[in-house]
C-alpha positions in Angstrom: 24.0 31.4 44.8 24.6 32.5 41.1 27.1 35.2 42.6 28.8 32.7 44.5 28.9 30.9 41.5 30.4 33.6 39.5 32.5 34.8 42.2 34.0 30.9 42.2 35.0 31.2 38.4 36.3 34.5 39.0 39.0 33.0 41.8 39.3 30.1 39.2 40.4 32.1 36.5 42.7 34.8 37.7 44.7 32.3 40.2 44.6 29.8 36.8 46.3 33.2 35.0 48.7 33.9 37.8 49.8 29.8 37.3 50.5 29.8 33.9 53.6 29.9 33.9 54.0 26.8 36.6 51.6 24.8 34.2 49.2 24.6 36.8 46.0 26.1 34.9 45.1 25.5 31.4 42.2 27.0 29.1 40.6 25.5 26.2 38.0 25.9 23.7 36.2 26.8 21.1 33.9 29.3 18.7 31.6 28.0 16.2 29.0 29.3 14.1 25.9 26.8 12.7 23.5 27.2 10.7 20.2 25.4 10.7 17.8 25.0 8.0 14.4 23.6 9.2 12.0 21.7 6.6 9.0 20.9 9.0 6.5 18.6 7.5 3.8 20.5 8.0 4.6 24.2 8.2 7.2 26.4 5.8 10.9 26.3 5.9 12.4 28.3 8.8 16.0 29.2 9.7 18.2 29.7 12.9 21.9 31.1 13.6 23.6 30.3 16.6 27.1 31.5 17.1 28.3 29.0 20.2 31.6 29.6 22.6 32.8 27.3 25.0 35.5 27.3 28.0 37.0 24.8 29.4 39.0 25.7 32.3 41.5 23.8 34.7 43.5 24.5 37.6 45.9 22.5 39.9 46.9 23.8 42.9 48.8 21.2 44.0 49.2 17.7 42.9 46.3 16.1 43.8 43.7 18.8 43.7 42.0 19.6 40.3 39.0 22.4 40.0 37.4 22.4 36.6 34.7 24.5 34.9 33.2 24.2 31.9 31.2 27.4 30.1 29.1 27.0 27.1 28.0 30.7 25.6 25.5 31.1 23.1 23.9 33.1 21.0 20.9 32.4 19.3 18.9 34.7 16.5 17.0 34.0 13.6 13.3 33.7 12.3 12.9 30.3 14.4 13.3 31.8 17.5 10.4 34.3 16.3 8.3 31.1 15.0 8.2 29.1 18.3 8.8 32.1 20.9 8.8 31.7 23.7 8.6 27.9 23.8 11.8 27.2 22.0 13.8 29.9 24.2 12.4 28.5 27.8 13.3 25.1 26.3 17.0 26.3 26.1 16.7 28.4 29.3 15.9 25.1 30.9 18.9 23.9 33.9 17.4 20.3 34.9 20.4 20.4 37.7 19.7 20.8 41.5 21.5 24.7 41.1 20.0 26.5 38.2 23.4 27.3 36.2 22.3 28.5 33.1 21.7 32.4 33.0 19.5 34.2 30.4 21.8 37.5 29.4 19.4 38.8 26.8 16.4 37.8 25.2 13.9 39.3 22.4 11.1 37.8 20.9 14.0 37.0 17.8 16.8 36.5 19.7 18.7 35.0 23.2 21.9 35.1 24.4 22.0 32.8 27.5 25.5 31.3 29.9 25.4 27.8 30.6 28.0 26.1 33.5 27.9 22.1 32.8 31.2 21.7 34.3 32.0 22.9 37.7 33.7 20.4 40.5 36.8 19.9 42.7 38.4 16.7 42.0 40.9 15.5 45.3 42.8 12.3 44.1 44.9 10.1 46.8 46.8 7.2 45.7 43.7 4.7 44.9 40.8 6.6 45.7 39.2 9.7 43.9 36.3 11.9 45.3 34.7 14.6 42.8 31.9 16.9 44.3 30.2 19.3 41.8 28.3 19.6 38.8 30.5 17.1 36.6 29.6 14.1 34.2 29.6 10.5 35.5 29.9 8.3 32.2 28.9 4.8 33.1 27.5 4.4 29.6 29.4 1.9 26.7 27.2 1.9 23.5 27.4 4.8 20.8 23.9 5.8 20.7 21.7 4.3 23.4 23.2 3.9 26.9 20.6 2.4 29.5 23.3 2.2 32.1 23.6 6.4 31.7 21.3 6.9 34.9 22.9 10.2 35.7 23.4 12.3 32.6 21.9 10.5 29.7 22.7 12.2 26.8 20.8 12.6 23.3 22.0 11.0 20.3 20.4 13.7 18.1 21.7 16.4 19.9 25.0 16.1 17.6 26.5 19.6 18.5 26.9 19.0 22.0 29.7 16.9 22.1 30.9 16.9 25.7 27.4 15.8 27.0 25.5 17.1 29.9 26.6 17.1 33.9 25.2 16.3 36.9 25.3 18.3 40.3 26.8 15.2 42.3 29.4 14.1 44.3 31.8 10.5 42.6 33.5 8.6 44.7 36.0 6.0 43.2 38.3 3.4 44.6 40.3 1.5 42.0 40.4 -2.3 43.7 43.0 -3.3 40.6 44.8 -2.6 37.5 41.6 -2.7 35.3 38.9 -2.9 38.3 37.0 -0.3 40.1 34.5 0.2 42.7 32.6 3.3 42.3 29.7 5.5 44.5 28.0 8.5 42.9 24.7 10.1 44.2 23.5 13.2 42.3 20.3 15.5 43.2 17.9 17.2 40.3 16.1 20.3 40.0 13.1 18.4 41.9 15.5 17.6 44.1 15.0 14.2 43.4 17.8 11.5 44.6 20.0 9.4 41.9 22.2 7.2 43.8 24.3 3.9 42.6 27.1 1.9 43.4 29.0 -0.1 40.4 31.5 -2.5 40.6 33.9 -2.8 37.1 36.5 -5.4 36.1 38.2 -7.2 33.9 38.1 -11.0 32.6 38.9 -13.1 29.6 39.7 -10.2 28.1 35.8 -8.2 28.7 35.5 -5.1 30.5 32.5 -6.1 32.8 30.6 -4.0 35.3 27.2 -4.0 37.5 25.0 -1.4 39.0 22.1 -1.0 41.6 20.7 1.6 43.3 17.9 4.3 42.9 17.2 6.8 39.7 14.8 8.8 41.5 11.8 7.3 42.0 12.7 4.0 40.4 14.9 0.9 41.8 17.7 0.2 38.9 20.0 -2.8 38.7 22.2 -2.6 35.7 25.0 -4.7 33.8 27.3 -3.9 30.7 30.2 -5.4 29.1 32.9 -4.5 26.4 35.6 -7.0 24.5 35.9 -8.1 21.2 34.9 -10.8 18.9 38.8 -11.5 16.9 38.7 -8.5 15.5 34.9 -6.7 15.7 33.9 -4.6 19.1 31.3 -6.3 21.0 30.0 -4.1 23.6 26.2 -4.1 25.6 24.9 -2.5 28.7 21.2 -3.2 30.2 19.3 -1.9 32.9 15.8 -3.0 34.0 13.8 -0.1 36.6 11.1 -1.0 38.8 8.5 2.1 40.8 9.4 2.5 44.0 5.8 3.2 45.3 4.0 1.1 43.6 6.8 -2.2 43.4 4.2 -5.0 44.0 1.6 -4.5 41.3 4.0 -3.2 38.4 6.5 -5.4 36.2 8.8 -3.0 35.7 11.0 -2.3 33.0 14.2 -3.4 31.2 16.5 -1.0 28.3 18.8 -3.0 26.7 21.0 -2.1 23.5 23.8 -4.2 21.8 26.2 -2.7 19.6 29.2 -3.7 17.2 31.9 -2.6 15.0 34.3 -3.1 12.8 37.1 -1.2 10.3 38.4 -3.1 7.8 41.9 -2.6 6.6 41.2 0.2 3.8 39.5 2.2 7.3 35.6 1.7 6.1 34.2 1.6 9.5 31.1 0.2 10.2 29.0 0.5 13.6 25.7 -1.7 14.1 23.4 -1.3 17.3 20.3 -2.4 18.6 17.9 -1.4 21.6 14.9 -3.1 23.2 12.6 -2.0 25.1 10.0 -3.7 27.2 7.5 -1.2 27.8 7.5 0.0 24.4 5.1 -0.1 22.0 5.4 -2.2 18.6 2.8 0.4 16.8 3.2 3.9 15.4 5.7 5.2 18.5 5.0 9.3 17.8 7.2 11.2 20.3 4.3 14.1 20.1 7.2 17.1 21.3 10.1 18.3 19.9 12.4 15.3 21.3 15.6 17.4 20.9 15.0 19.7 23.9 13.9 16.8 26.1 15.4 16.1 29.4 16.5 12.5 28.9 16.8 8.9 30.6 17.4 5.5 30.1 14.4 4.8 30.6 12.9 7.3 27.6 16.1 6.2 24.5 12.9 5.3 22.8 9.3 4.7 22.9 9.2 1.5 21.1 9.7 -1.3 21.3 12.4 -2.1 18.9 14.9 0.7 17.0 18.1 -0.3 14.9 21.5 1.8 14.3 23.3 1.5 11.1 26.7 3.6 10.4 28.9 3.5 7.9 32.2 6.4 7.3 35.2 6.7 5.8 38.2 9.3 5.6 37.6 10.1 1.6 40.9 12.1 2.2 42.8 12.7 5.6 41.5 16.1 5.9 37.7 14.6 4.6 35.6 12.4 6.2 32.2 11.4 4.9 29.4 9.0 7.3 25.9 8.4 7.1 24.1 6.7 10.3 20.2 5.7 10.2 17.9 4.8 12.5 15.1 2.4 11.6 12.1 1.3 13.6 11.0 -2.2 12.6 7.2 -1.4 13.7 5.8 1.6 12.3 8.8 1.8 9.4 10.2 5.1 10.3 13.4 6.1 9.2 16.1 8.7 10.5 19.1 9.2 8.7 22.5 11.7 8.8 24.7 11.8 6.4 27.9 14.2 6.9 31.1 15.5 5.6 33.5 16.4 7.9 36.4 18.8 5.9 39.6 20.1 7.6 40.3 23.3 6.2 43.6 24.2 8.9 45.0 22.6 12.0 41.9 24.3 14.3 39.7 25.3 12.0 37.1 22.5 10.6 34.0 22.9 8.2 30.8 20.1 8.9 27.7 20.0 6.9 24.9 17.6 7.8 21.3 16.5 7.2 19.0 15.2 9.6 16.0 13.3 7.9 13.2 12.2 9.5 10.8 9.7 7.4 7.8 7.7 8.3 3.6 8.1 8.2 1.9 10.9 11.2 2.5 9.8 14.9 5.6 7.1 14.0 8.7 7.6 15.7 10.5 9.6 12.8 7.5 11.0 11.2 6.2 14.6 11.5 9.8 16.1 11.9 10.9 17.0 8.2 14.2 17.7 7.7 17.0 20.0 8.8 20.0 20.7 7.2 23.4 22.3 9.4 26.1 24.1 8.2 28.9 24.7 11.2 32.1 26.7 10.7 34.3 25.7 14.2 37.7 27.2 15.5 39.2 25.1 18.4 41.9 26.9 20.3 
């Protein structure tokens, strides 16, 4: 399978070379260096370099015929990966899709250099209706931060680095029924080869983007709902799902994930996101995630462990080229805190320069507690 796979790219990229010149294949990317600087709470300071590459690759044979792959190459090295060997390099080495598409190249004790696909379909689009088969990412999430109607790919808020999100080996189909409506199937498999299968309907009225959801996130039944419009001039969006066990449906109550989430930039370009999640099977005392919650595999059903959590963000372009935020994250129960602040600094037309911090406050076993701090440094070129 993995030479088939690699075999697949191969085709991909010399008949996308031969097409170049027709327009019919484009390549895209970038290189980045970052820098972490780990405070735990408990432990001394520790330090990891990762110098990251990605490739995104298209190719259109004819009209209505797109195949796509996406390549993320990294290379990791630094005392960290010595300090929690070889727990934090299996945690990256981790492929959570039905075919295992991440492939170690090198690996020490200090180091690992791994190949991870997250993009690899064949899109075939005729007049109203699309079909997409392969890994690929099926957004049906609206908020910023917490999307409970993300049953196929939910990604991690924390995990700021990854921008284009994880895939899912699965196969879209879309119909567009209108101008602004949809009907869409999707049905993806895991490395358990567990089922995720849904149907959602989406439209437009008085002005709100609307859509509904139902079907099976493996062994739960899922009915979602989200919405997006505005309030005059503030963005008023939501999405909520509630998940119920299969095998054991009579004697359980289920669950429901809902979050709400506005925003607003005033005139001088302040911009200001709020967003809150509930939770009904979480708990309002000390919510301790017990791992290291940024290498989790996540799902609506796990955006947090209590019962309450509220978003706060606040940014604005100092200069054109600088832009400064800060976003926290504050559970109401136990009083933990997380909080980012960031500057963002354009030093050419591809080549950008981000510092952030990621704090974590609160007591032992609260949500935001035992983490420290880290610190980030990134250096990226986009070509």
């Amino acid at each position: 399978m993995k030479k088939l796979l690699l075999i697949l790219l191969l085709f991909l990229s010399a008949n996308g070379l031969l097409a170049q010149k027709t327009h019919k294949f484009t390549a895209t990317g970038f290189l980045e260096y970052l820098n972490t600087t780990w405070a735990p709470e408990h432990t001394t300071w520790t330090n990891l370099s990762n110098v990251y590459n990605r490739l995104d690759l298209h190719w259109y044979p004819v009209k209505t015929l797109e195949f796509s792959a996406g390549i993320r190459n990294n290379f990791n090295f630094g005392p960290m990966m010595a300090d929690y060997y070889p727990f934090y390099a299996d945690a990256l080495l981790k492929d959570y899709g039905w075919v295992n598409m991440t492939f170690n190249l090198a690996k020490d004790s200090s180091y690992l250099m791994y190949t991870n696909i997250d993009r690899l379909y064949m899109k075939w689009t005729l007049k109203k209706f699309e079909l997409t088969i392969g890994r690929q990412r099926i957004n049906w999430g609206i908020n910023m931060v917490w999307n409970p109607n993300d049953i196929f790919n939910t990604y991690n808020y924390f995990d700021f680095d990854y921008v284009e999100h994880p895939g899912s080996d699965a196969v879209l189909m879309q119909y567009y029924t209108g101008d602004f409506s949809s009907l869409q199937l999707a049905a993806k498999l895991d490395h358990n080869n567990q089922l995720t299968a849904a149907l959602m309907y989406k439209f437009n009225a008085h002005n709100y983007d609307f859509q509904f959801l139902g079907g099976v996130m493996q062994k739960d039944i899922v009915l979602g709902m989200g919405w997006s419009g505005q309030i005059k001039s503030v963005g008023f969006t939501g999405e909520a799902s509630y998940f119920r066990n299969l095998d054991r449906f009579a004697d359980t109550t289920g669950q429901l994930v809902a979050s709400v989430s506005a925003n607003y930039t005033f005139p001088n370009q302040i911009y200001l996101n709020g967003s809150f999640i509930f939770n009904s099977t979480g708990t309002t005392g000390p919510a301790g995630r017990g791992n290291f919650f940024m290498l989790e595999n996540m799902s609506p059903k796990t955006l947090t462990r209590s019962k309450f959590d509220v978003f706060g963000e606040i940014s604005y372009p100092v200069t054109p080229l600088l832009k400064a935020d800060i976003s926290c994250i504050y559970n109401p129960n136990d009083k933990s805190v997380f909080a980012a602040p960031s500057l963002n600094l354009s030093l050419t037309e591809n080549l950008d320069l981000y510092v952030m911090g990621q704090l974590f406050f609160g007591k032992s076993q609260t949500e935001f507690g035992d983490y420290g701090q880290m610190y980030y440094v990134r250096l990226k070129w986009s070509f």
